[in-house]
C-alpha positions in Angstrom: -0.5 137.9 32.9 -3.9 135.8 33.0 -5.0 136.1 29.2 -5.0 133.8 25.9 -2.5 134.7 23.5 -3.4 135.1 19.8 -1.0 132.5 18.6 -2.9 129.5 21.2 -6.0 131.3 19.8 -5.1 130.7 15.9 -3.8 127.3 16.6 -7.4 126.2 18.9 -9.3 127.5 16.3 -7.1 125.5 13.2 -7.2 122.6 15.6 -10.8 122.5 15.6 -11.6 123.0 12.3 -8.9 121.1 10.4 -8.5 117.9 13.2 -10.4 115.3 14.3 -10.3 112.8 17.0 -9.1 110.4 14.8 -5.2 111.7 14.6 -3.5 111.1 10.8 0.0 111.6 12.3 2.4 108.5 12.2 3.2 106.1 15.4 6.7 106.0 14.7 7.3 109.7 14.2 10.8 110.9 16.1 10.6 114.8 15.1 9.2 117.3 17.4 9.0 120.6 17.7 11.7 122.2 15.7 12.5 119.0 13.8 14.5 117.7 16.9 15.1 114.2 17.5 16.1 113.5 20.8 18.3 111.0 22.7 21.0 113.0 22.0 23.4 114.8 24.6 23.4 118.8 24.9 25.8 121.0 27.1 26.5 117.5 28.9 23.5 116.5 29.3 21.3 113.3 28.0 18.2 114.4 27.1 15.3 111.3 26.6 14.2 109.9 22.9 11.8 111.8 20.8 8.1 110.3 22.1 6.0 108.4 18.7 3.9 111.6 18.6 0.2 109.6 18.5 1.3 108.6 21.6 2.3 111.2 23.2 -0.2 113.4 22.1 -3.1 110.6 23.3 -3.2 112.1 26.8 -3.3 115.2 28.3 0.6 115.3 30.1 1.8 113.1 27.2 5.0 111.1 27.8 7.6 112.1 30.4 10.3 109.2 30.8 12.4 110.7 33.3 9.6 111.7 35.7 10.9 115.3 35.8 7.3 116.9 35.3 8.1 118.0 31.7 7.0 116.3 28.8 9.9 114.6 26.6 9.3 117.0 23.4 8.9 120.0 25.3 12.3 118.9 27.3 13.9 118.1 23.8 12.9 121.5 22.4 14.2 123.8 25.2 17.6 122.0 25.7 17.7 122.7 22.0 16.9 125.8 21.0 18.3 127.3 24.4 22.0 126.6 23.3 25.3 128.6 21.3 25.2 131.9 23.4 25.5 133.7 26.3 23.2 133.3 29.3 21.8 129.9 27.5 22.0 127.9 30.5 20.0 129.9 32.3 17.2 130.7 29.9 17.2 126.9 29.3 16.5 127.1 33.3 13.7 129.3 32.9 12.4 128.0 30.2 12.0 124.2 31.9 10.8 125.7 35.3 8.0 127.0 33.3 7.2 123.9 31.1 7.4 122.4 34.8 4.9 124.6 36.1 2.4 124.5 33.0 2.9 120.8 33.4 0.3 121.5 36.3 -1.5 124.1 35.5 -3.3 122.3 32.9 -4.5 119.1 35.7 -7.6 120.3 36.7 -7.7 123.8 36.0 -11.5 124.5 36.8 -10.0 124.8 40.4 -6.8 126.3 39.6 -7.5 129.7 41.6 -8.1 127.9 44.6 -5.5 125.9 44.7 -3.2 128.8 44.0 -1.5 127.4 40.9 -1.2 131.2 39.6 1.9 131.3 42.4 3.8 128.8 40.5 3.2 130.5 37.0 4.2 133.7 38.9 7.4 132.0 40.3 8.5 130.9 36.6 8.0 134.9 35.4 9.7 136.1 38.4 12.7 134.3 38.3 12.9 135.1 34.5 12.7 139.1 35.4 15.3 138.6 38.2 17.7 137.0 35.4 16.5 140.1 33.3 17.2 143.1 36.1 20.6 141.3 37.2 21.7 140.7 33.6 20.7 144.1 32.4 21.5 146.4 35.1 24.2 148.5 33.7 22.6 149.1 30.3 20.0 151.8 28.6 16.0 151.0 29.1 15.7 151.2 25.4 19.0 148.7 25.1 17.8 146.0 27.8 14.4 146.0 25.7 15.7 145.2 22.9 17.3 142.4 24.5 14.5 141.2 26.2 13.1 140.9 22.7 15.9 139.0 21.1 15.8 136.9 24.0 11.8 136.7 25.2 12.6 133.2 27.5 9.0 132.5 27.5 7.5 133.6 24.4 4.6 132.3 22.0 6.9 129.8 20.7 6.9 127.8 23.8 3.5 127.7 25.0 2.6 126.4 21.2 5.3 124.1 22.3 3.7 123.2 25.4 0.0 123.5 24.4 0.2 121.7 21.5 -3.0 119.8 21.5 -6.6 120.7 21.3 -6.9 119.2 24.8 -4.2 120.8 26.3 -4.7 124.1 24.7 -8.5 123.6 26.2 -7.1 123.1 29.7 -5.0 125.7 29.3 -8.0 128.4 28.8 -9.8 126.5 31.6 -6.8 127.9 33.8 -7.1 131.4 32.0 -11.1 131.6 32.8 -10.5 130.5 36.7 -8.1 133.8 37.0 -10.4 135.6 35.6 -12.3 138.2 38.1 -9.8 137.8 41.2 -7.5 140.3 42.3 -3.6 139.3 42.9 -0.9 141.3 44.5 2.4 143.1 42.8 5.1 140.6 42.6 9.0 140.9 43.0 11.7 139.9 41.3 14.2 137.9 43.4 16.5 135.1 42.9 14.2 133.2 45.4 11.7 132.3 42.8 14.4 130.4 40.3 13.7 126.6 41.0 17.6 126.5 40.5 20.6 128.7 41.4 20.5 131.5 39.2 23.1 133.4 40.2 25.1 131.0 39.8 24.3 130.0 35.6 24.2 134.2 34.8 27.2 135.2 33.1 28.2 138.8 34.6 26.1 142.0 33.2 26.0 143.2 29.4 
C-alpha cells in the first residue's frame, strides 16, 4: 500500500529536471487536468471554476473555493471523467473521498505515522473494495478482475492528478518514507469506511 508509484516517480524526476521555480505556465489558464474547464454542472451538480493554474499551483493545497478539502481541478477532474456509465456515482464517491484524504496526507507528512493518517488512506481503499466485493459478488475471479481494471477507481491517473507539483509530489514521498518500517494490521472491507452511503449509489450486482 505504502510505496511510490512509477508514474509519480517519472513525473518528480521530469519536474526536476525540466522546471524551475520560476513557472512559464499562463495566469489566466482555465484547462486542467483532462482539458476540463469547470463551472459547469455535472449529474446535477455545480462544480467550481477552473483555478488560473500559476495560482493554484503556488501553494502546496492550491485553491479549494468551496472549502470541501479537495482542490478545485482535482474536484473538476473526478466529476468529469467519473460520468456516462454504470456505478459512476459511486466511483466519483471514491474517487473524491480519496482526493479528500490525500488533501491531508500531504500537510506535514514527516509526522504522518503518528498521527495515524495511513487510517484515512486505508478508509478511502476500503470503501473502494467494499464497492468492488458488493458489485462483483456474483461474477468469475478472472471476470471481476477484469473489471477492476477497466474500472481501477484510484489509479495512476489520479494521484498525477492530485500530485501534480514538485512540492506536492515531495510531500507525498515524505508520507511514503514515514510508513516505511511500521507494521499495520489486515483491513476489512465494509460499507463503514465510505465517507458517503454507498449502498445506496451501487447499482445492483453485474
Amino acid at each position: 500500500m505504502y510505496f511510490t508509484k512509477f508514474s509519480l516517480i517519472l513525473i518528480f524526476l521530469l519536474t526536476l529536471t525540466s522546471c524551475s521555480d520560476n513557472k512559464t505556465s499562463s495566469s489566466s489558464a482555465t484547462t486542467g487536468s483532462g482539458g476540463y474547464q469547470g463551472g459547469e454542472t455535472v449529474d446535477g451538480y455545480t462544480l467550481p471554476p477552473m483555478p488560473p493554474k500559476t495560482q493554484n499551483d503556488a501553494t502546496l493545497l492550491g485553491i479549494d473555493t468551496n472549502n470541501n478539502g479537495i482542490r478545485d481541478d482535482v474536484e473538476i477532474y473526478i466529476y468529469n471523467r467519473f460520468q456516462g456509465y454504470t456505478n459512476s456515482k459511486v466511483e466519483r464517491e471514491i474517487a473524491m473521498q480519496y482526493a479528500k484524504t490525500a488533501t491531508q496526507l500531504i500537510q506535514s507528512p514527516e509526522t504522518a505515522y503518528e498521527d495515524k493518517k495511513h487510517e484515512i488512506e486505508d478508509r478511502a481503499l476500503d470503501c473502494k473494495w467494499y464497492y468492488y466485493d458488493t458489485y462483483l459478488k456474483n461474477v468469475t475471479y478472472s471476470e471481476g478482475l477484469k473489471y477492476r481494471m477497466e474500472h481501477d477507481v484510484l489509479d495512476d491517473r489520479l494521484d498525477d492528478a492530485i500530485f501534480n507539483t514538485k512540492d506536492r509530489l515531495k510531500a507525498y514521498f515524505k508520507y511514503n518514507a514515514s510508513m516505511s518500517g511500521h507494521v499495520f494490521s489486515d483491513r476489512i472491507a465494509v460499507k463503514e469506511a465510505c465517507d458517503f452511503d454507498v449502498d445506496a449509489l451501487i447499482e445492483g450486482t453485474l
